[in-house]
Backbone as CSV, one residue per row, in Angstrom:
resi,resn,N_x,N_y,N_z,CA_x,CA_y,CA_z,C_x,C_y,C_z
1,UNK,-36.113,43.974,49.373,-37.295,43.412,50.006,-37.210,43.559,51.515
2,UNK,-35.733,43.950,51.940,-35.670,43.663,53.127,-36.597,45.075,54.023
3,UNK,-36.209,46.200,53.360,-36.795,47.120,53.551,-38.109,47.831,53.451
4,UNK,-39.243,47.091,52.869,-40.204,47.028,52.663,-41.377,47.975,53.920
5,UNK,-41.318,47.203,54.751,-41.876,48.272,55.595,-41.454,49.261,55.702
6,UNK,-40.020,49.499,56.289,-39.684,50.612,56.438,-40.085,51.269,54.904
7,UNK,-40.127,51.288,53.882,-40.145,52.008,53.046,-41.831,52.144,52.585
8,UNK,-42.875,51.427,53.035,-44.196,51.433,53.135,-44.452,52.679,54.011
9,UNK,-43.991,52.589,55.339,-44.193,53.215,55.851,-43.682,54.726,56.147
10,UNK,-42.822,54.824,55.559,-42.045,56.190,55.400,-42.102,56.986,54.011
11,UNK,-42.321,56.323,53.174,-42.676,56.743,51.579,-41.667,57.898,51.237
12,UNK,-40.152,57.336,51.452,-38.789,57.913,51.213,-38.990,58.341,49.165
13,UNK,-38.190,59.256,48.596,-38.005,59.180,47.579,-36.605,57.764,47.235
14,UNK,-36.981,57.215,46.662,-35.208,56.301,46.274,-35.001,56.508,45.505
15,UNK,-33.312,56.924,45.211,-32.534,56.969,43.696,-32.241,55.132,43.786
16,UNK,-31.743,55.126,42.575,-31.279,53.640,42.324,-30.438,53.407,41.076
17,UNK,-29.575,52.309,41.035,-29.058,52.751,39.893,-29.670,50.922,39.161
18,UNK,-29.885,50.508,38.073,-29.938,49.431,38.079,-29.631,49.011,36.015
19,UNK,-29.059,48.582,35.770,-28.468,48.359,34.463,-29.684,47.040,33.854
20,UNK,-29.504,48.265,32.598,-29.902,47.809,31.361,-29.481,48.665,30.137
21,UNK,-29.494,47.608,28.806,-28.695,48.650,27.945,-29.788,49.706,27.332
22,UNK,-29.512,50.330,26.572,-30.078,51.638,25.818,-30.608,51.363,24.984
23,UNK,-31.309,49.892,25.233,-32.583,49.851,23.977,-32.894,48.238,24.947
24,UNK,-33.725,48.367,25.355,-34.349,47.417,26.014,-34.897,46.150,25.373
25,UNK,-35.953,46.627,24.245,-36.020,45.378,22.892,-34.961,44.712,22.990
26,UNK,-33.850,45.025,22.879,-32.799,44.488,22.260,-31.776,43.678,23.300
27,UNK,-31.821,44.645,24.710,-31.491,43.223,25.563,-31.477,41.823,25.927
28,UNK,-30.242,41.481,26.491,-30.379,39.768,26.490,-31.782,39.387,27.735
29,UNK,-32.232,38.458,27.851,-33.187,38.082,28.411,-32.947,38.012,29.635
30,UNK,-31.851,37.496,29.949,-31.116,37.713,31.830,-31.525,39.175,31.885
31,UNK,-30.883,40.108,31.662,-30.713,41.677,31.881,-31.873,42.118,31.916
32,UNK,-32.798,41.707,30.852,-34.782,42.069,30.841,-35.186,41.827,32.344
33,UNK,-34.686,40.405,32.460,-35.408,39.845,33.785,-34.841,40.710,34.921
34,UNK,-34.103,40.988,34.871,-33.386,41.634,36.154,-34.210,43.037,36.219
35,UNK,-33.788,43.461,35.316,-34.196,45.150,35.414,-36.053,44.657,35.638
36,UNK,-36.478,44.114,34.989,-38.286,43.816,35.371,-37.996,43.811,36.909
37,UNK,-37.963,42.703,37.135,-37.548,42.579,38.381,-37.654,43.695,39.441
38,UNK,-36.706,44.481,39.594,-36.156,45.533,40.394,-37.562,46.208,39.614
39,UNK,-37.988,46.632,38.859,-38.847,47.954,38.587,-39.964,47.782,38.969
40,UNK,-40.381,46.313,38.719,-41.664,45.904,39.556,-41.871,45.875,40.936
41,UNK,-40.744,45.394,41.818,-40.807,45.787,42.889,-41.061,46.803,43.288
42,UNK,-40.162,47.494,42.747,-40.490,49.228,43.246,-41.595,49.782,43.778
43,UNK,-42.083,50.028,41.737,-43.653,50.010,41.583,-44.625,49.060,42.393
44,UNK,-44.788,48.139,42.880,-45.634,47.292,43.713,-45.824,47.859,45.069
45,UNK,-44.619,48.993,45.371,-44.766,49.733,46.488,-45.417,50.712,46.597
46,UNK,-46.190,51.158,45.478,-47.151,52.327,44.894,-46.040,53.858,44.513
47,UNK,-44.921,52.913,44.080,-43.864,54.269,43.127,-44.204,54.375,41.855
48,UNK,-43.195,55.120,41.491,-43.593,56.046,40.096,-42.189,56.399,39.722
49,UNK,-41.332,55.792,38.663,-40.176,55.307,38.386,-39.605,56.484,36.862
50,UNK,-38.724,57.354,37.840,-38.287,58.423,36.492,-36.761,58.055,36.344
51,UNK,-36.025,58.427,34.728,-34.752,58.022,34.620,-34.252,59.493,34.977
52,UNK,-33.393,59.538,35.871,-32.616,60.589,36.042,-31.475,60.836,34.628
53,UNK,-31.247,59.399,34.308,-30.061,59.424,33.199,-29.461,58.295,33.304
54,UNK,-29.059,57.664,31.808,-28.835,55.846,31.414,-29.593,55.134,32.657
55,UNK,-28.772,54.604,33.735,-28.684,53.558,34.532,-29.202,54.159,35.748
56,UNK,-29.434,55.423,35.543,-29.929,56.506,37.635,-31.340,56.218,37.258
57,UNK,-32.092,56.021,38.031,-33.407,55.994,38.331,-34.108,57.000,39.794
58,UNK,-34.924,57.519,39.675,-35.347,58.113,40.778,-37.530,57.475,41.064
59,UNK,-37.384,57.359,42.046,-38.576,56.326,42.132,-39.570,57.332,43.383
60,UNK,-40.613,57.830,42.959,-41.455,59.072,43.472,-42.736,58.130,44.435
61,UNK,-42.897,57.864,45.186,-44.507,57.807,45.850,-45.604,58.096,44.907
62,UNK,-46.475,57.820,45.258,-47.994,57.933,43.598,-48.423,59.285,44.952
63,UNK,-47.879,60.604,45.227,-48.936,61.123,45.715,-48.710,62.631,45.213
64,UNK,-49.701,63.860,44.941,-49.682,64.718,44.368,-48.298,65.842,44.817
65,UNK,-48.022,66.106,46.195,-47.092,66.456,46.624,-45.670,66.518,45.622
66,UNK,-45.483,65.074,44.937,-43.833,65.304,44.519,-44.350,65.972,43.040
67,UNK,-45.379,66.311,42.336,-45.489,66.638,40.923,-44.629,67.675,40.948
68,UNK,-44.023,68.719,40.839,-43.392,69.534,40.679,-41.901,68.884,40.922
69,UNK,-41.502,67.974,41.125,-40.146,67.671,41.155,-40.409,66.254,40.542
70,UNK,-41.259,65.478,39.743,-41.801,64.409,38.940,-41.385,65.086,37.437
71,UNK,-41.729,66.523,37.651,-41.370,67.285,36.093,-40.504,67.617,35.570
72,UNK,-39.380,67.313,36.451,-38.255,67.365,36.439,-37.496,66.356,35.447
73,UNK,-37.791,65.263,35.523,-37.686,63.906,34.846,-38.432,63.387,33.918
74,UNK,-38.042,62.117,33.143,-38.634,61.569,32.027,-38.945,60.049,32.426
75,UNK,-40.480,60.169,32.646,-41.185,58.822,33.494,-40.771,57.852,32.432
76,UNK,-39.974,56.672,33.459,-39.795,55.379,32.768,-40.680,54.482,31.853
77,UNK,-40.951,54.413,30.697,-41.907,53.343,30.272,-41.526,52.732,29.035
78,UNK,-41.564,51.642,29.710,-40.627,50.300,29.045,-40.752,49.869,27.424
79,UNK,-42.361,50.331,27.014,-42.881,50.385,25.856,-41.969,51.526,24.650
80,UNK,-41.581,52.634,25.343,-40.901,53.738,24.230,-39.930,54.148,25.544
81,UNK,-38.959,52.907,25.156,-37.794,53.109,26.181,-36.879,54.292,25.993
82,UNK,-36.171,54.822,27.000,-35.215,56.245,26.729,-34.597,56.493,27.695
83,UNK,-33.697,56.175,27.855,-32.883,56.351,29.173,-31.682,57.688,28.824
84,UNK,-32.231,58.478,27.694,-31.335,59.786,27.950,-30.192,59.953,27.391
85,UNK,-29.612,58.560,26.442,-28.481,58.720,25.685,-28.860,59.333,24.315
């Protein structure tokens, strides 16, 4: 949070790493909350949240520019979770 502007205003790509297990349903409710948490933030910054692999995350700006390196990855969505194992 601390970084917020700076990251409003610069619209950096961020890797991140942030744990949850390999089936999300099935996580304990602490670990849900956490990982929500962190992903919502992100996203609230107008990102776009791909798993690089398990626990790597890579988090894109919403603007047409990164699509060709967006295709690269498998967009996070929490509904038909897959983090690549």
């Amino acid at each position: 949070k601390g970084a917020r502007k700076t990251i409003l205003r610069n619209k950096p790509i961020i890797i991140f790493e942030c744990w949850i297990g390999k089936d999300y349903l099935q996580s304990p409710a602490w670990e849900k909350d956490n990982f929500d948490r962190v992903i919502d933030l992100i996203e609230s910054y107008g990102y776009e949240i791909y798993v690089i692999y398990a626990n790597d995350f890579i988090a894109f700006p919403k603007e047409d520019k990164w699509l060709e390196y967006k295709k690269r990855f498998k967009k996070l969505d929490r509904n038909a979770f897959d983090l690549g194992l």
